[in-house]
Every structure is written in structure tokens, then in C-alpha cells.
C-alpha positions in Angstrom: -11.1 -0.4 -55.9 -13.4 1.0 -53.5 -13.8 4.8 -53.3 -14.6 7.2 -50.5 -17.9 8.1 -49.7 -19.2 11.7 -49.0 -23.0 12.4 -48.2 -24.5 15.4 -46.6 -26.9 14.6 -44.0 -30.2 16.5 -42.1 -29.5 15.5 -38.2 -32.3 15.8 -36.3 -31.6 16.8 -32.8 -35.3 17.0 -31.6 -34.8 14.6 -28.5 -31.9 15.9 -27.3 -34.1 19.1 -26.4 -35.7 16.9 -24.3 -32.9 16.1 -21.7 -31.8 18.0 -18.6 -30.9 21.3 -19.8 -27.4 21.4 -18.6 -26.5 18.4 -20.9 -28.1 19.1 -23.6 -25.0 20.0 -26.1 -23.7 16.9 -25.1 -26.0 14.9 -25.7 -26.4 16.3 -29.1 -23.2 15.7 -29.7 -23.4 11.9 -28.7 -26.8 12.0 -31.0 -24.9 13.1 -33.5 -21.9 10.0 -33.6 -24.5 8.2 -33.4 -26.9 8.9 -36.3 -23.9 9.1 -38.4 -22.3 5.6 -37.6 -25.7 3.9 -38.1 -25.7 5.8 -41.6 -22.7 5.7 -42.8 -22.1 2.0 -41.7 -19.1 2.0 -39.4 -18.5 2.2 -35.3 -18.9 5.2 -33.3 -15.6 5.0 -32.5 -14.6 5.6 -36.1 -16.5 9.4 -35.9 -14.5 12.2 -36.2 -16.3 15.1 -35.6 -14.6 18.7 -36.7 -14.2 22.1 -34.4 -17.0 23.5 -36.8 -19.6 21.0 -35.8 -18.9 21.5 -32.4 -19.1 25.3 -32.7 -22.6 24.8 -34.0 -24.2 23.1 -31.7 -22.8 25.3 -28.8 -23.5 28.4 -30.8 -26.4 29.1 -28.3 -24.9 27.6 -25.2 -25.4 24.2 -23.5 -29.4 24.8 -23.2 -30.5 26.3 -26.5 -29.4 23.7 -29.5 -30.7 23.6 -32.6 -33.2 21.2 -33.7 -31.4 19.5 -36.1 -28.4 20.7 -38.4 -26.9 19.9 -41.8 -24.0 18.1 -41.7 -21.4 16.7 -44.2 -19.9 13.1 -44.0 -16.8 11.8 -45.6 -15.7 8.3 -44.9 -12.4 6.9 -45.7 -12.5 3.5 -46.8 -8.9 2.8 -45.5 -8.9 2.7 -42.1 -13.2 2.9 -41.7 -12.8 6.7 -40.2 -15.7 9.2 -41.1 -15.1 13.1 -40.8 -18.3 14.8 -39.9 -18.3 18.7 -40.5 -20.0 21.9 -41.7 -20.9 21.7 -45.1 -19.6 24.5 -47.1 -22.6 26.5 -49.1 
């Protein structure tokens, strides 16, 4: 039987500083879906990505994101669908 997998992950969000400033969140956010469906071996519509995840990266508003972020992923080898959120430390 296979089990689930859950991996915590560095995302580096260095060239999404480098687009227009009023999309930079979002594009962040599309950064994010997908580094994590090329890692964790699945489609990017399989990413779920949790409240807390978004929070972060809008913390600062839609110009000012962080440059990358630490970020838990637990996939779910039922249906393929990988959670993405704010490790707890």
C-alpha cells in the first residue's frame, strides 16, 4: 500500500519580484503551484493551496512579497491532491 507523502519545501520567489508590481502576489502564487506540482510529481490542477499560504505572501501587499517562503506539502495518494500550507514551528 502506498502511503502519503509530506515534505516541507524552501520556495524561492525571487522572479516573481521581477514582474509588474501590481501582479506580483499573483504571480507568486502561480510560482508557487507550480514549483510544487513539478516536486511533488502531480498536475497543477491537483494544488491546493491553504488561507495561510495566501496570507503570507499578501502579508506586505501585492508589491512587497517575500523572497521565498517555507512551505509544507502533503499529497494524498488517493485522488493525486497535494495541500500546500504554513508549516507549523
Amino acid at each position: 500500500m502506498v502511503e502519503d507523502i509530506e515534505r516541507v519545501y524552501v520556495v524561492p520567489l525571487r522572479k516573481a519580484k521581477n514582474a509588474p508590481r501590481t501582479k506580483r502576489a499573483k504571480i507568486a502564487i502561480a510560482h508557487i503551484r507550480r514549483f510544487m506540482a513539478r516536486h511533488m510529481r502531480t498536475k497543477e490542477g491537483n494544488i491546493w493551496i491553504d488561507e495561510g499560504v495566501n496570507k503570507l505572501i499578501w502579508k506586505n501587499g501585492i508589491q512587497h512579497i517575500p523572497s521565498h517562503v517555507k512551505l509544507r506539502a502533503h499529497k494524498f495518494h488517493e485522488d493525486e491532491v497535494v495541500e500546500i500550507s504554513v508549516p507549523e514551528e
